[in-house]
FIKOLZA-1660 file (N, C-alpha, C; in steps of 0.1 Angstrom, whole numbers, plus 5000, padded with zeros to 4 digits):
% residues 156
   i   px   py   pz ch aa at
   1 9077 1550 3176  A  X  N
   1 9090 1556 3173  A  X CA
   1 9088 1568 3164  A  X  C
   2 9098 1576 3168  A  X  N
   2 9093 1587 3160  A  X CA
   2 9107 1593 3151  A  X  C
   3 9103 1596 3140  A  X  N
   3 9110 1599 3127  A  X CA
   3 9114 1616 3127  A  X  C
   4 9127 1620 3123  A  X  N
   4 9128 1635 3122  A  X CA
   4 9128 1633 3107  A  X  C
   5 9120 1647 3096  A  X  N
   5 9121 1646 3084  A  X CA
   5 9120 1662 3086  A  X  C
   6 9126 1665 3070  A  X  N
   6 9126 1683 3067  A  X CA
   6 9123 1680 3052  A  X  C
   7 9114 1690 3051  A  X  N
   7 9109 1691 3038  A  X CA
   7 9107 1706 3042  A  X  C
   8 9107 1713 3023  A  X  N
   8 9106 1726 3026  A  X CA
   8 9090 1727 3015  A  X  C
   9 9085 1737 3024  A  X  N
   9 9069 1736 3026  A  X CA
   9 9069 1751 3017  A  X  C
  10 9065 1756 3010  A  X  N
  10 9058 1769 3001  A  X CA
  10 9071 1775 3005  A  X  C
  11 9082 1771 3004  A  X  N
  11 9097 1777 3001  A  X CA
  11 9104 1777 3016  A  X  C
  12 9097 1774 3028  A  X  N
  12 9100 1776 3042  A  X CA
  12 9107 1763 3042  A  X  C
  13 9118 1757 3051  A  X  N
  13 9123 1749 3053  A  X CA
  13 9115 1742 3069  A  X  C
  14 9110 1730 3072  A  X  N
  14 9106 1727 3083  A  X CA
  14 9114 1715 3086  A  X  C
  15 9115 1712 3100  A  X  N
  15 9119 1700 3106  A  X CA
  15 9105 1695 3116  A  X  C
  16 9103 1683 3111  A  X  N
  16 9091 1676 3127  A  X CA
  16 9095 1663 3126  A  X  C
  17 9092 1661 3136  A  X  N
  17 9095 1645 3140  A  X CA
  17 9079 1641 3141  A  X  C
  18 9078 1628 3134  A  X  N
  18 9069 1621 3127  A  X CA
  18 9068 1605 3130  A  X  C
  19 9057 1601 3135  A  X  N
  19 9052 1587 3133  A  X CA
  19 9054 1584 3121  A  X  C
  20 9061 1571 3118  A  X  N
  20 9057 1561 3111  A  X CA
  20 9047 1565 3099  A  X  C
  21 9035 1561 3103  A  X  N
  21 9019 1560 3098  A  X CA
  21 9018 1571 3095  A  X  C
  22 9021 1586 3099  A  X  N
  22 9016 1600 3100  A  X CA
  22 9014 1603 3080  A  X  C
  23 9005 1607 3078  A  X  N
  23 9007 1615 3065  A  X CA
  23 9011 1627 3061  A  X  C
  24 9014 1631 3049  A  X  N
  24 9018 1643 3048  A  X CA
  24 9003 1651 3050  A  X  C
  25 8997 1651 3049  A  X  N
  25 8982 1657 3051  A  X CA
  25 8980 1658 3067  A  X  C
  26 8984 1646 3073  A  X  N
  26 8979 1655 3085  A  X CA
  26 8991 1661 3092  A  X  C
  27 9006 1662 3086  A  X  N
  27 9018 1669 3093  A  X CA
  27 9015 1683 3086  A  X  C
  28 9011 1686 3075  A  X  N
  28 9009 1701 3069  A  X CA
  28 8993 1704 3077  A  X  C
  29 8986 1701 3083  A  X  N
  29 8974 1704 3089  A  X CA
  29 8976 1706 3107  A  X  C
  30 8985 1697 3109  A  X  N
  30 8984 1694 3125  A  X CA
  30 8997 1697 3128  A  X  C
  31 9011 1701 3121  A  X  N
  31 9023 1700 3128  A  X CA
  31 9025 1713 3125  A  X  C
  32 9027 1718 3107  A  X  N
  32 9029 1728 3101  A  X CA
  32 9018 1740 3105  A  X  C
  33 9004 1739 3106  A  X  N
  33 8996 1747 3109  A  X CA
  33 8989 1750 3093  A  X  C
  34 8989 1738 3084  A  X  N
  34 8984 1750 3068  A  X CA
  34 8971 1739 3069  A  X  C
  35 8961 1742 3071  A  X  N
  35 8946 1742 3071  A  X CA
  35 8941 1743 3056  A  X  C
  36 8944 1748 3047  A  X  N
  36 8941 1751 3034  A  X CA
  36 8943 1738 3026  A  X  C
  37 8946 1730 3026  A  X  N
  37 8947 1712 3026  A  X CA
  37 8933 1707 3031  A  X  C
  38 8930 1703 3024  A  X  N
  38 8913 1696 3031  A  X CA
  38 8915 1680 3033  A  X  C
  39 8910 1678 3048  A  X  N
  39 8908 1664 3042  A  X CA
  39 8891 1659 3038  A  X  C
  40 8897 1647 3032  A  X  N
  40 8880 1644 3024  A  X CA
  40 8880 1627 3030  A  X  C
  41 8884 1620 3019  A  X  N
  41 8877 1608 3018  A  X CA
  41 8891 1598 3028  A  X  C
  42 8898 1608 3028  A  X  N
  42 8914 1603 3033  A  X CA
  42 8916 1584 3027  A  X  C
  43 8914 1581 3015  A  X  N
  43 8919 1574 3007  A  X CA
  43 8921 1572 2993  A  X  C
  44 8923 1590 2988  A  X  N
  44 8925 1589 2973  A  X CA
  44 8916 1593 2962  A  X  C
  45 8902 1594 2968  A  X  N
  45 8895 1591 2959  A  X CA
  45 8888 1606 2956  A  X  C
  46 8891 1617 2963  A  X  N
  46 8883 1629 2960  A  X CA
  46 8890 1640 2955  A  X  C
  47 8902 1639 2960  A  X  N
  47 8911 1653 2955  A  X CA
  47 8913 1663 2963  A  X  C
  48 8905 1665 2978  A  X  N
  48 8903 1677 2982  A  X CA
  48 8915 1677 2989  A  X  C
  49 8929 1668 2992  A  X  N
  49 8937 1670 2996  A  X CA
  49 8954 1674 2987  A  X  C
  50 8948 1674 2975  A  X  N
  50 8964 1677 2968  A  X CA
  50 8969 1685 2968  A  X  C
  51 8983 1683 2970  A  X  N
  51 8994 1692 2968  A  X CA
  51 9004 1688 2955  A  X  C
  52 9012 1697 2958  A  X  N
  52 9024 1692 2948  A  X CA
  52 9037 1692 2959  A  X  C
  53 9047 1682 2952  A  X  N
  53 9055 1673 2958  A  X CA
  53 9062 1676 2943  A  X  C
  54 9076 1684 2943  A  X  N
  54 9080 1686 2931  A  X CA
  54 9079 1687 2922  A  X  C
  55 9065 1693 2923  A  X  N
  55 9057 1700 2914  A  X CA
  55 9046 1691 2909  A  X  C
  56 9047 1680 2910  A  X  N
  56 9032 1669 2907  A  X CA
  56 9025 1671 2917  A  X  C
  57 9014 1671 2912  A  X  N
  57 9002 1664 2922  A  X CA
  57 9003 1656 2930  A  X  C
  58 8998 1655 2937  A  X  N
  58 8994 1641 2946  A  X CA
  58 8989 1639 2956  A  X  C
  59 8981 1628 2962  A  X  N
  59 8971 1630 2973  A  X CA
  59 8972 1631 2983  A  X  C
  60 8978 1639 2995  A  X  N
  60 8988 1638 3001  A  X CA
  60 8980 1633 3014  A  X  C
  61 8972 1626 3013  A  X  N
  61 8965 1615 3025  A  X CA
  61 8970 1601 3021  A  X  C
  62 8973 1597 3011  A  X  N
  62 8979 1586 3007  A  X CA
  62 8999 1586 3006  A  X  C
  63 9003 1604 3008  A  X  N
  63 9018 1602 3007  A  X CA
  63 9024 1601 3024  A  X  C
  64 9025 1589 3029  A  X  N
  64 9039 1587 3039  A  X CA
  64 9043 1601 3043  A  X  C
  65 9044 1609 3058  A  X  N
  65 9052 1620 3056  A  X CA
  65 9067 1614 3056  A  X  C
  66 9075 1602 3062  A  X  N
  66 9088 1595 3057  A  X CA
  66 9090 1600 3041  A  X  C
  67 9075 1596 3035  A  X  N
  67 9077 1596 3018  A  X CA
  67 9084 1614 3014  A  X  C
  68 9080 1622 3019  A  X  N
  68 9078 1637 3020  A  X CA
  68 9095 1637 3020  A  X  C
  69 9101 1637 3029  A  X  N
  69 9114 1638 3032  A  X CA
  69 9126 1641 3026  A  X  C
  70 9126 1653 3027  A  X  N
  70 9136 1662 3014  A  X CA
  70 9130 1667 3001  A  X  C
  71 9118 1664 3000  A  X  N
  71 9110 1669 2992  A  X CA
  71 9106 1688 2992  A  X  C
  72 9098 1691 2984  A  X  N
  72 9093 1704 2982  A  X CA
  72 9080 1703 2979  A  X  C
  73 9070 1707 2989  A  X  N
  73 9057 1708 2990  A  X CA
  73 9053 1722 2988  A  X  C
  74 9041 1719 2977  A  X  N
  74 9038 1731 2973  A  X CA
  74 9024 1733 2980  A  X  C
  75 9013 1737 2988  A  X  N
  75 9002 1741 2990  A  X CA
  75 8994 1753 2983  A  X  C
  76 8984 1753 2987  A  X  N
  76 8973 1763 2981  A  X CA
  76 8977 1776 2987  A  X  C
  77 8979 1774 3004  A  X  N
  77 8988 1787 3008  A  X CA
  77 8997 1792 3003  A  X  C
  78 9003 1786 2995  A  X  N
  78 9021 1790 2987  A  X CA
  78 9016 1796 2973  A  X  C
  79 9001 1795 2970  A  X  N
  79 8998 1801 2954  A  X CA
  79 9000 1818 2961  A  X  C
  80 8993 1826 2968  A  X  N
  80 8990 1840 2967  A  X CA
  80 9007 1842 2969  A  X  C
  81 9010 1853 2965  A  X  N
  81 9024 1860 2969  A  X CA
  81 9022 1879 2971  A  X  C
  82 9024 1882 2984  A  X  N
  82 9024 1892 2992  A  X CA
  82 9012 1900 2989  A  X  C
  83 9005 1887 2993  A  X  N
  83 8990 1893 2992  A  X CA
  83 8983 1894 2983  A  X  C
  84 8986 1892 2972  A  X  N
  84 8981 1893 2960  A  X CA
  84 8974 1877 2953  A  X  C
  85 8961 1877 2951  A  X  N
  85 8960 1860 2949  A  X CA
  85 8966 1855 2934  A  X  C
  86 8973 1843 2932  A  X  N
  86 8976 1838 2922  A  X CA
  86 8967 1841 2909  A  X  C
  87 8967 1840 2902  A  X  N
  87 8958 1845 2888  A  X CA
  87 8949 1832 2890  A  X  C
  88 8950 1818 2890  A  X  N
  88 8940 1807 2888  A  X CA
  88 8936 1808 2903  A  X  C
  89 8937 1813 2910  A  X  N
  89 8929 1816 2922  A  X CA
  89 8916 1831 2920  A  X  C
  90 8922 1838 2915  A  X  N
  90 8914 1853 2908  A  X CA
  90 8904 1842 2897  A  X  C
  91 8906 1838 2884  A  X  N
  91 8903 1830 2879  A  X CA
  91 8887 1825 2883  A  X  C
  92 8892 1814 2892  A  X  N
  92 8883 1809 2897  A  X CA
  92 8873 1815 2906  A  X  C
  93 8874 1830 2913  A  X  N
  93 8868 1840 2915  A  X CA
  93 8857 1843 2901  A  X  C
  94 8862 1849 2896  A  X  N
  94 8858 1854 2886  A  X CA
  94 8850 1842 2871  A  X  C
  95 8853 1835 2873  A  X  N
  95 8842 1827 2870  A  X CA
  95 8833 1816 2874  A  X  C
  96 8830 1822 2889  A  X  N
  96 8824 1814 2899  A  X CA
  96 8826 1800 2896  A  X  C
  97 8833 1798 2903  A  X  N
  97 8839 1783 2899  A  X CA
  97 8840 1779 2915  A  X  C
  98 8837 1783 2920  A  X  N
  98 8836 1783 2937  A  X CA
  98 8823 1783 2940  A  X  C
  99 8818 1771 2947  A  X  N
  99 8805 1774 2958  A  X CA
  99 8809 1767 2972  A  X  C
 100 8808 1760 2974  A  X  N
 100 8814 1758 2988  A  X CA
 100 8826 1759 2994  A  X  C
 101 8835 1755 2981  A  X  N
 101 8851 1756 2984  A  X CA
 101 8857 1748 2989  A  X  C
 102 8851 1737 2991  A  X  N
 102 8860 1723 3000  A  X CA
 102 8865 1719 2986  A  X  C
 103 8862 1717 2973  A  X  N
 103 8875 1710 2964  A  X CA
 103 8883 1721 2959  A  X  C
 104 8882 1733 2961  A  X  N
 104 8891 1743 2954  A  X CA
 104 8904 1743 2955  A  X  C
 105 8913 1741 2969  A  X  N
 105 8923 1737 2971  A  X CA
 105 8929 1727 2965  A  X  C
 106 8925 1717 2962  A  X  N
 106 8928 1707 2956  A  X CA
 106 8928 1710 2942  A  X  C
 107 8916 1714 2937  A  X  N
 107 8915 1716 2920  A  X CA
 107 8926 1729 2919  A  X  C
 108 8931 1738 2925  A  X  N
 108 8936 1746 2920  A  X CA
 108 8949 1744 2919  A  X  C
 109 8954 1732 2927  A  X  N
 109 8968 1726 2927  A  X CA
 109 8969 1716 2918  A  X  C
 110 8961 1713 2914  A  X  N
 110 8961 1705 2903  A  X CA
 110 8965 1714 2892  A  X  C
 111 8957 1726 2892  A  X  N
 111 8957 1732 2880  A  X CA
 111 8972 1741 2878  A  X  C
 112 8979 1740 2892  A  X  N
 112 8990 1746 2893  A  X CA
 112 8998 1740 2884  A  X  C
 113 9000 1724 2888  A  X  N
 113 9003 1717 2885  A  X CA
 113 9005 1709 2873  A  X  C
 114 8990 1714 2863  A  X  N
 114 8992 1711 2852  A  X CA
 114 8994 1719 2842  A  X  C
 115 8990 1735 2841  A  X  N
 115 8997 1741 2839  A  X CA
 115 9015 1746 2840  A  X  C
 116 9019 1748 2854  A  X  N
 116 9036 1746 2851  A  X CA
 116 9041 1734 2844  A  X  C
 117 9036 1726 2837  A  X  N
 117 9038 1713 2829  A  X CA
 117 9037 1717 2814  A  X  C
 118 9025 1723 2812  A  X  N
 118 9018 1725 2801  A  X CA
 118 9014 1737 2798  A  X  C
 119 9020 1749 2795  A  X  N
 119 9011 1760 2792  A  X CA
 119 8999 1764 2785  A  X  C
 120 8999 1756 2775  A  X  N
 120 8988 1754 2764  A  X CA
 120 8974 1744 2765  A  X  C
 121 8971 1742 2777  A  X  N
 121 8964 1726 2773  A  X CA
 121 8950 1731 2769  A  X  C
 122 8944 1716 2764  A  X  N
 122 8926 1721 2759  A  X CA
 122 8922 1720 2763  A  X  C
 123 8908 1721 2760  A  X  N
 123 8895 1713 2770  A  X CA
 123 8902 1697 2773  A  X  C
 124 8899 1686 2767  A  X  N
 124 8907 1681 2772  A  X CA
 124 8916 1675 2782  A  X  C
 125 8928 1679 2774  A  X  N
 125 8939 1683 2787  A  X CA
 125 8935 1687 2805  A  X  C
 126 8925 1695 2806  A  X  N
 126 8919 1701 2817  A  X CA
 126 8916 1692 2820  A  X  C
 127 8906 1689 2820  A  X  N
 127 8893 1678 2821  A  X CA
 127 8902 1667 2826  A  X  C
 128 8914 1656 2819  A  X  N
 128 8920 1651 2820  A  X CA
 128 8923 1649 2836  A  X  C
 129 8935 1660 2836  A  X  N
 129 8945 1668 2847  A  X CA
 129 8928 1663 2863  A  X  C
 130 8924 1675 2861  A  X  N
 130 8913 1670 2872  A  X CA
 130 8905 1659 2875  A  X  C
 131 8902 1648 2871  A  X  N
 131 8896 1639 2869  A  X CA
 131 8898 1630 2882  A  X  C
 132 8907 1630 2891  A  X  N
 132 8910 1625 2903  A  X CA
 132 8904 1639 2914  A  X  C
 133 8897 1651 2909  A  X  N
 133 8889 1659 2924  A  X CA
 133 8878 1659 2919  A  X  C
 134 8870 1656 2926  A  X  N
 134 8855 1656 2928  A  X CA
 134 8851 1671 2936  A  X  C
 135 8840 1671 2921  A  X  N
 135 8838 1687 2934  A  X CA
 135 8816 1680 2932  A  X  C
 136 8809 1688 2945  A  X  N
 136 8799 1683 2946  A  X CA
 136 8787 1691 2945  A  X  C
 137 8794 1707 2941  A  X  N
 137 8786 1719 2941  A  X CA
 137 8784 1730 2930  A  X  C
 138 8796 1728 2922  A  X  N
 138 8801 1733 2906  A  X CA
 138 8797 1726 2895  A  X  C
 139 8800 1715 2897  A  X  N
 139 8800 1708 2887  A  X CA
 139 8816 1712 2880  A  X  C
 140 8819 1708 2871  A  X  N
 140 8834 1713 2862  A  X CA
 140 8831 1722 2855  A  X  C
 141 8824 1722 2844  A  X  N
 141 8824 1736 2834  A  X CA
 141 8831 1745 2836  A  X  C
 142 8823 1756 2851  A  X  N
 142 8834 1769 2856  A  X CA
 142 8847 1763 2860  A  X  C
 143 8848 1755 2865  A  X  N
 143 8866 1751 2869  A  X CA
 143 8871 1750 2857  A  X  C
 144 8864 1744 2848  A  X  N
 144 8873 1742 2833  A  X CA
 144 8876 1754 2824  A  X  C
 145 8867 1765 2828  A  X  N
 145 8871 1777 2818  A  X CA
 145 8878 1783 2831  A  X  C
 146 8880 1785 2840  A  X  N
 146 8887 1791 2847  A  X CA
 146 8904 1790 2845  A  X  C
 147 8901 1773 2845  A  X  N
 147 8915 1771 2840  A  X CA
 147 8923 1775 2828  A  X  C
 148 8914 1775 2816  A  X  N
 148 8912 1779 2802  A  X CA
 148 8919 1792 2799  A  X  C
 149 8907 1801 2813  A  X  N
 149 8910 1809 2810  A  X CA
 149 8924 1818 2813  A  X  C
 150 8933 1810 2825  A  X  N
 150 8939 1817 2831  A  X CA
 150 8956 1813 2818  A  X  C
 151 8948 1795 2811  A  X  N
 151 8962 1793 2806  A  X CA
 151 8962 1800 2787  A  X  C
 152 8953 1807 2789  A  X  N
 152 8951 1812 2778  A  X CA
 152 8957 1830 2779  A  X  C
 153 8957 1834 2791  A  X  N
 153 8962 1847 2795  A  X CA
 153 8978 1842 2796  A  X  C
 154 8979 1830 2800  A  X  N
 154 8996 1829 2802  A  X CA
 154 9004 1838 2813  A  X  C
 155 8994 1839 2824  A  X  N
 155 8997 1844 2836  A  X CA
 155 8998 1836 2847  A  X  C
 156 9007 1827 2844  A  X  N
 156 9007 1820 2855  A  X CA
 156 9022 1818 2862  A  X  C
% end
C-alpha cells in the first residue's frame, strides 16, 4: 500500500507516494534524487546519514518517511546557496577536515544544526553535538576546529 506525503526538502515543496517501511533516507536518495545523504550502517549508529527535520538532527535511516510528513528537511545540498558553499562547508575545506568524505555530510549537518541552536559552543559542546558520526579517516580534531572555527566567525 502506498502512502502520499509532502514534505518540503531544502525549501522545495515535494509530494511522493511511499511504502510503509520506506525511509526518509532512501525517499531523499531514490525518489527526490539528493545523493549527498550517505548511507552507512542504516541502523543509527554512524551518522553518515543526518539531516535536519526542523532543524534537529536526526538519522534519517531510522526516520519513517510517513514520520517526515509535513515536515522540513534540511540536507547538505540545501547548505551551499547560489553557488557559493556554506561557510562550515568552506571551514571544513580549509582545515582539512575532509579525507574521504563519506561522514562529511552528516557532520556538517550536525554542525548546522548545532550551531543554529547555539552560536557560542566550546570544545565541548562540539565534541558533544557529534558524538553519534563516526568518521574513519580524520579523526575529530579538524572537524572540531572547523566547527570552532566557523562559530567563532559567526558566519553562519
Amino acid at each position: 500500500m502506498l502512502h502520499e506525503i509532502t514534505l518540503t526538502v531544502n525549501g522545495d515543496p515535494y509530494t511522493v507516494a511511499v511504502k510503509s517501511h520506506y525511509t526518509l533516507l532512501k525517499v531523499l536518495r531514490e525518489q527526490i534524487g539528493l545523493t549527498g545523504t550517505k548511507i552507512g550502517c542504516e541502523n543509527g549508529e554512524c551518522g553518515a546519514c543526518t539531516v535536519l527535520m526542523d532543524g534537529d538532527p536526526v538519522n534519517s535511516c531510522l526516520v519513517l518517511a510517513v514520520e517526515a510528513d509535513g515536515h522540513a528537511i534540511q540536507t547538505v545540498e540545501g547548505l551551499s546557496k547560489d553557488g557559493k558553499l556554506h561557510p562550515l562547508q568552506q571551514a571544513f575545506i580549509d582545515h582539512n577536515a575532509i579525507q574521504c568524505g563519506f561522514c562529511t555530510p552528516g557532520m556538517l549537518m550536525v554542525a548546522k544544526g548545532l550551531l543554529d541552536k547555539n552560536s557560542d559552543p566550546n570544545e565541548d559542546e562540539v565534541r558533544e553535538a557529534i558524538t553519534g558520526n563516526l568518521c574513519r579517516c580524520t579523526g575529530y580534531i579538524r572537524i572540531v576546529d572547523a566547527i570552532l572555527d566557523v562559530a567563532k566567525k559567526g558566519e553562519f
